[in-house]
N, C-alpha and C positions, 0 to 999 in steps of 0.2 A: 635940924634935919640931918640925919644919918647919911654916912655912905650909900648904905644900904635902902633910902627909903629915895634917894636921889636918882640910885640902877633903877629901883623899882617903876616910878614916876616919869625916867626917860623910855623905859619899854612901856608903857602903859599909851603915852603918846604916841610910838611910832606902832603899835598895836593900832587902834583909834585912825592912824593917818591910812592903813595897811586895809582895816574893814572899807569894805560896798558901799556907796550911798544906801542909807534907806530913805524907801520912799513912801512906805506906809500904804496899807490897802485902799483905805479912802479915795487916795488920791492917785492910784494906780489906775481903781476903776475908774472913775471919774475921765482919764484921760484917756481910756479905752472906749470909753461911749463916745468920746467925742471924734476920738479917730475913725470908731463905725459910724456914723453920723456922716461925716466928712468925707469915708468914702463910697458911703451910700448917696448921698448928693452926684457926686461926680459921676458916678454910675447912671441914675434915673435921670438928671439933667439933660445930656445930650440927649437920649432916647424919646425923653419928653419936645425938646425941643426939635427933632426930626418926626415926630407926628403931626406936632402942630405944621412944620411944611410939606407935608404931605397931602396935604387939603383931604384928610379922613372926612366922613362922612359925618354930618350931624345928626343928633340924635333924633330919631323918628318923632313926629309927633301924632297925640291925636285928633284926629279929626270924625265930624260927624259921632259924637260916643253920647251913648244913649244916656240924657239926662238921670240922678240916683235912683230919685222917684219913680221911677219906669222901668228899672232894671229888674228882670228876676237873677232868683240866686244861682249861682254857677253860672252864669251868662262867659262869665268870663276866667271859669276853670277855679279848681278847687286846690288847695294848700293844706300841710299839715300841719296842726297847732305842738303846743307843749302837751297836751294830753294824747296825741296819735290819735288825731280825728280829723275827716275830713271838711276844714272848714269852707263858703265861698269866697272864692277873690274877689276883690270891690275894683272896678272899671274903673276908668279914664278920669277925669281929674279931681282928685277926692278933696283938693284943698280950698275949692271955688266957692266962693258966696252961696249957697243955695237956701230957698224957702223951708223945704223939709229935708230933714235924716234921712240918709240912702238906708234901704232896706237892709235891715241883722246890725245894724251899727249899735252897740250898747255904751256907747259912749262919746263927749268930744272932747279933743284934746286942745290943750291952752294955744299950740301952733294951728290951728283951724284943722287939724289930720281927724278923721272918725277910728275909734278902735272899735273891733267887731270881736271882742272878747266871749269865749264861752261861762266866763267866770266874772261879771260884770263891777263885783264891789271885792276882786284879790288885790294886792297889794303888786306894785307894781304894773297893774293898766298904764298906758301911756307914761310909760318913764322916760323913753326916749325923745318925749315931745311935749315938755315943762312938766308934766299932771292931767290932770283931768278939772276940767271945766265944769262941765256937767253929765250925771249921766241921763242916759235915756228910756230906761229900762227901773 
């Protein structure tokens, strides 16, 4: 090993001692998510726990709602589908044991929910509640 390869070699390490940590993207992000994460907790935490002693109100319930069976449509106000059509909103509590299908329901969902699809066999009916069961239509 040369003079020359010995200069080289001792500047090459105090080059090397002189560079930044790296710390590589992966692992930058990774510890940025956790930081928002962390101080998103600290944020909603207290806020959450000063509602809960606030004694807020419970959430309404229903009472007296007209069995599916006996509902007509729009009884309870109408909603826009994926296609811009007015479809009807299905009443008070749609996930309860009943004898027959509420009225327009073209489907039941594997969580006991009815979807009331204008497109009874598209893909994705009840995706957000297992699949579909069976339909009814």
């Amino acid at each position: 090993m040369g003079l020359e390869d010995r200069d080289w070699y001792r500047a090459e390490i105090a080059r090397q001692e002189r560079r930044p940590l790296h710390v590589g993207y992966r692992r930058l992000r990774r510890w940025a998510t956790m930081a928002a994460v962390g101080i998103a907790a600290l944020l909603v935490l207290p806020i959450a726990v000063a509602w809960q002693r606030s004694g807020a109100p419970p959430l309404p319930q229903i009472v007296n709602a007209t069995p599916y069976g006996q509902q007509t449509p729009g009884a309870c106000g109408y909603y826009t589908n994926s296609s811009a059509r007015a479809v009807p909103r299905p009443c008070g509590d749609w996930r309860s044991n009943q004898v027959a299908p509420p009225n327009g329901a073209t489907a039941l969902c594997s969580d006991g929910a009815y979807s009331y699809s204008e497109h009874p066999y598209a893909t994705g009916m009840c995706s957000y509640h297992g699949g579909v069961v069976q339909h009814l239509r």
